[in-house]
C-alpha positions in Angstrom: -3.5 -8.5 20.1 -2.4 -10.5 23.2 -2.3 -14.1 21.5 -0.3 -12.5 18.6 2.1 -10.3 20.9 1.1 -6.8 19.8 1.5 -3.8 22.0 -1.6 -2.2 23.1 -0.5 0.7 22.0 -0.4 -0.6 18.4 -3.5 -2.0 18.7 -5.2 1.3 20.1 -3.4 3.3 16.7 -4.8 0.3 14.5 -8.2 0.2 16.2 -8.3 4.4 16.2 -7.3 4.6 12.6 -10.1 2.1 11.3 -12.7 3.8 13.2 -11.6 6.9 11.7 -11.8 5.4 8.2 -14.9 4.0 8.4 -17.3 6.7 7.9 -15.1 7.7 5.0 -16.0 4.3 3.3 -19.6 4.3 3.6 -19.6 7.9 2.4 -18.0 6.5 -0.6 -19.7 3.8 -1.4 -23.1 5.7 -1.3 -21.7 8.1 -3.5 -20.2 5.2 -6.2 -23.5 3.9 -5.7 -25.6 7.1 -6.7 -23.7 6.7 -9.7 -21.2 9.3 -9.2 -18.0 6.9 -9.6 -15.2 9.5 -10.5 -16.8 11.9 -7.6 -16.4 8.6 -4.8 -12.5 7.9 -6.1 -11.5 11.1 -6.1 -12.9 11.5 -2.2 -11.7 8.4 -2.0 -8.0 9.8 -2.5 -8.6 13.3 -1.3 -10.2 13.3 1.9 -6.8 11.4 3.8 -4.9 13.5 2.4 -6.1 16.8 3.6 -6.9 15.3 6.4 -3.1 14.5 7.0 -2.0 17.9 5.3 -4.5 20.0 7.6 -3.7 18.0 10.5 0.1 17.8 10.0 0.2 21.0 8.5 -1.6 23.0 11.5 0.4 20.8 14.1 4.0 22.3 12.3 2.8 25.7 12.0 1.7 26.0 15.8 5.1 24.6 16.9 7.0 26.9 14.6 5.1 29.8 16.2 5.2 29.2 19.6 9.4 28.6 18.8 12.2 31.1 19.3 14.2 29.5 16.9 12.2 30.9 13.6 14.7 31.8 11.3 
């Protein structure tokens, strides 16, 4: 990061969000392997996305409760 002139910041987010992803892939590629293809793409596809929608989801809820500004 430093010989290319990226933030650490960025490089914390980039290093976080592979880490996160990485059990995700070898999960998937054990199940493709077992011969359940349609069962790995679909997890493939699926599992990010809940985990933004739970995550996101929760995170918006919890602030509009805590707001006085509901409408």
């Amino acid at each position: 990061g430093g010989f290319l002139g990226i933030s650490p910041t960025i490089m914390g987010i980039l290093v976080l969000a592979w880490g996160n992803s990485f059990g995700d892939l070898i999960a998937d590629v054990t199940i493709a392997k077992n011969g359940s293809f349609e069962t790995a793409i679909t997890a493939i596809f699926s599992g990010p996305v809940q985990n933004v929608l739970l995550t996101i989801g929760t995170g918006f809820l919890i602030a509009a409760l805590r707001s006085d500004d509901l409408i």
